[in-house]
C-alpha positions as CSV (number, residue, x, y, z in Angstrom):
1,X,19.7,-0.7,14.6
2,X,20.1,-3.3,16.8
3,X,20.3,-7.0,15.3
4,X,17.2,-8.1,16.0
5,X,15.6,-5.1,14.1
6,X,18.3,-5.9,11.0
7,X,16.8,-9.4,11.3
8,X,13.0,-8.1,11.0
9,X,13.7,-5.7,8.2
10,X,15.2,-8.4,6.1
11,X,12.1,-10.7,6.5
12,X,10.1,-7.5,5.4
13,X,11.8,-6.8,2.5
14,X,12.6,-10.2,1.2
15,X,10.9,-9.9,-2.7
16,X,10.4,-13.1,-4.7
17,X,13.0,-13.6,-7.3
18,X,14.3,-11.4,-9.7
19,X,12.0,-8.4,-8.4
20,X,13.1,-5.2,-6.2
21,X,11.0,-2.7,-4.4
22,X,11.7,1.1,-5.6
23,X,9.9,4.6,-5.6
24,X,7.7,5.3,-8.3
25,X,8.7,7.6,-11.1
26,X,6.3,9.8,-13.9
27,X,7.0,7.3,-16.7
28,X,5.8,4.7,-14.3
29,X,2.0,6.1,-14.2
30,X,0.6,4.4,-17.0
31,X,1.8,1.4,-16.0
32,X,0.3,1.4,-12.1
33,X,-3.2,3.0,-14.1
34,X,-2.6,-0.4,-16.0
35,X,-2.0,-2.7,-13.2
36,X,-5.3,-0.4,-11.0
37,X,-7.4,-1.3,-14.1
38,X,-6.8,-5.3,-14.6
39,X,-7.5,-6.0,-10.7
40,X,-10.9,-5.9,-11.0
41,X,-10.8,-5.0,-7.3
42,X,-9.9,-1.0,-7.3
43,X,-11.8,2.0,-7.8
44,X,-9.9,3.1,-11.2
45,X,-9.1,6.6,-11.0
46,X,-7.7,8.6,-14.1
47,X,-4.9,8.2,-15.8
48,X,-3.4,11.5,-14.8
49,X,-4.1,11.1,-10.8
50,X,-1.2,8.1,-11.7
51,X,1.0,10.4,-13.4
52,X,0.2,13.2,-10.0
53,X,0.8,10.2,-7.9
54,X,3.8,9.0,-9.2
55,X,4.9,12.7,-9.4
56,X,3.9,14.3,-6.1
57,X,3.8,11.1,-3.8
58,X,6.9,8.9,-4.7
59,X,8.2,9.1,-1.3
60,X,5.1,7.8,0.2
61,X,4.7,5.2,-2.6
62,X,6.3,2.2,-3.7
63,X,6.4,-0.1,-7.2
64,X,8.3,-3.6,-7.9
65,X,10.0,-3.6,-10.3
66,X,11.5,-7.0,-12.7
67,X,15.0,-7.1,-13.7
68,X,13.9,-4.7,-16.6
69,X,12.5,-2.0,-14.7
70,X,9.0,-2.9,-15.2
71,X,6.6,-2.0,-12.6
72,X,4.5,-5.0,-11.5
73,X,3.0,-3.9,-8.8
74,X,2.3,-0.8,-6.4
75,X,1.6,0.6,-2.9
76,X,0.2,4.1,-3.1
77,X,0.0,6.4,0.1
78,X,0.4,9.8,1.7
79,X,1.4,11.2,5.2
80,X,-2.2,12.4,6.9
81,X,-1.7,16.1,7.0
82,X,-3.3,16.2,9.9
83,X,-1.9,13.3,11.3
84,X,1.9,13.6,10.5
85,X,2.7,9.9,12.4
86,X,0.2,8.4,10.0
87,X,0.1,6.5,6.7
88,X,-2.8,6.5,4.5
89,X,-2.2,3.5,2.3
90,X,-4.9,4.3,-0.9
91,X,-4.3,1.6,-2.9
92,X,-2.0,-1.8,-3.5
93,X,-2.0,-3.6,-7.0
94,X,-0.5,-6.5,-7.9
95,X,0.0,-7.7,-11.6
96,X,-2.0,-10.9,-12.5
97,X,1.0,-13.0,-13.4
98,X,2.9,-11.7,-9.8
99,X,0.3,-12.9,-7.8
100,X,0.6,-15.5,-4.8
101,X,4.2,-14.6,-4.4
102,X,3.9,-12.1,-1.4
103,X,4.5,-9.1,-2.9
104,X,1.7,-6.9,-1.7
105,X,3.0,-7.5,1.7
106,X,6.6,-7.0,0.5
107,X,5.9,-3.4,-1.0
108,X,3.9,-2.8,1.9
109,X,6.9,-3.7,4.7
110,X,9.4,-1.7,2.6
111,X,7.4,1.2,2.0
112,X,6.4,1.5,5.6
113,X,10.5,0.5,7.1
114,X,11.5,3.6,4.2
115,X,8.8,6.3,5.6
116,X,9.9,5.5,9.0
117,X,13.5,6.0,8.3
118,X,12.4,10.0,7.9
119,X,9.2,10.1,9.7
120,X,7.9,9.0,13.0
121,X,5.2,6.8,11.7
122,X,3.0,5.1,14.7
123,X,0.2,4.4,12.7
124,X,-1.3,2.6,9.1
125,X,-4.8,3.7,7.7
126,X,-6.5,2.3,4.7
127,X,-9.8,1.7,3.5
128,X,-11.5,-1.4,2.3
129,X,-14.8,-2.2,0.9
130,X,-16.4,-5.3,2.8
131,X,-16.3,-8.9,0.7
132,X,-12.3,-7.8,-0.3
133,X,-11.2,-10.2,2.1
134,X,-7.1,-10.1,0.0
135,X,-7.0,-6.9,1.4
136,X,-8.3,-7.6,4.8
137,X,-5.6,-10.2,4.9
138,X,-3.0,-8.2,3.6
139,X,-3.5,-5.5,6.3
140,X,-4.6,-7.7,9.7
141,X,-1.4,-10.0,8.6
142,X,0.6,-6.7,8.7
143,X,-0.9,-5.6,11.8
144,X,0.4,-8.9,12.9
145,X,3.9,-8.6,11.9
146,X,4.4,-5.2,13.6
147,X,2.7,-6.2,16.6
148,X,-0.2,-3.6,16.0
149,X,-4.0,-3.7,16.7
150,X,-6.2,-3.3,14.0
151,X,-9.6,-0.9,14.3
152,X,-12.2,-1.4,11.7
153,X,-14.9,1.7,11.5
154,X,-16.9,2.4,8.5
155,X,-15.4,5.9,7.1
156,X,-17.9,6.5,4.3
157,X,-20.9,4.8,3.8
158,X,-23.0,4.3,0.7
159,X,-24.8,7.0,1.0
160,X,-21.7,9.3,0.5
161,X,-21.3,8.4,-3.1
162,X,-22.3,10.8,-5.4
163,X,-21.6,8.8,-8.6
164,X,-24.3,5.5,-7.9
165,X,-24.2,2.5,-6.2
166,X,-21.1,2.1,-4.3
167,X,-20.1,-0.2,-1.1
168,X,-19.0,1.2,2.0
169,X,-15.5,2.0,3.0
170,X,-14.5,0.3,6.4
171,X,-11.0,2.0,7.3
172,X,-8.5,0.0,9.0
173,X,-6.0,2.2,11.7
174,X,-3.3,-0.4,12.5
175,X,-1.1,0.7,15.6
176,X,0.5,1.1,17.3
177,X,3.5,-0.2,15.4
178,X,6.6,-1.8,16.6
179,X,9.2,-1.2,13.7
């Protein structure tokens, strides 16, 4: 690593004080179902899909964790199997009282500097619902630090929902990136 890439990587991963970025254990499901359900923002999915998550996809995942070991917030992916050099980022919470502090783009940075360690990752997906403009920041900012472009395309419309109303999901592909 040359110095200049030491130097990026420890702007990435700076965390605000007292907090450090880790994988995700089973214990630690209820907790990110917690954080998921107090946003207000994400789709809440079940309990137990936390406990798979933390389970099957820790090394595609991240939490933050306080000087206790509490989880405070998350980054949840997976590895496209179809697209082996690609990051499907599913969701990132933050806990109400951690907010404002850059941690999203924190867990975000170090998750993606940790899969590229073992992976050759070239590319960032994620999907957001139009009107969640924190997100949209969160992801064209981290376009921004890697030097990526960002493409928007709506990936599933309304009309795909089979449980009611239910906005559209616009998916971001960020690449290429410069690590």
């Amino acid at each position: 690593m040359t110095a200049a890439q030491a130097d990026l990587q420890a702007e990435f991963l700076e965390m605000p004080e007292g907090l450090r970025i880790d994988r995700p254990h089973v214990v630690d499901g209820a907790a990110l179902w917690r954080i998921a359900k107090d946003s207000g923002n994400l789709d809440l999915n079940s309990s137990y899909s936390y406990l798979l998550w933390c389970r099957d996809f820790a090394g595609t995942s991240a939490v933050a964790r306080t000087a206790d070991g509490d989880p405070v917030a998350f980054v949840t992916g997976y590895i496209r199997p179809e697209r082996p050099h690609t990051l499907l980022v599913w969701q990132v919470a933050v806990d109400a009282e951690q907010r404002g502090r850059g941690l999203a783009a924190a867990l975000l940075d170090g998750l993606t500097l940790r899969i590229a360690r073992t992976h050759e990752l070239t590319t960032v997906e994620t999907t957001i619902t139009p009107g969640n403009t924190a997100s949209e920041r969160l992801f064209t900012s981290y376009a921004g630090r890697h030097g990526a472009t960002v493409e928007r395309e709506v990936l599933f419309d309304t009309a795909h929902f089979p449980d009611g109303p239910h906005d559209p999901e616009v998916l971001y592909r960020i690449g290429p990136l410069s690590h």
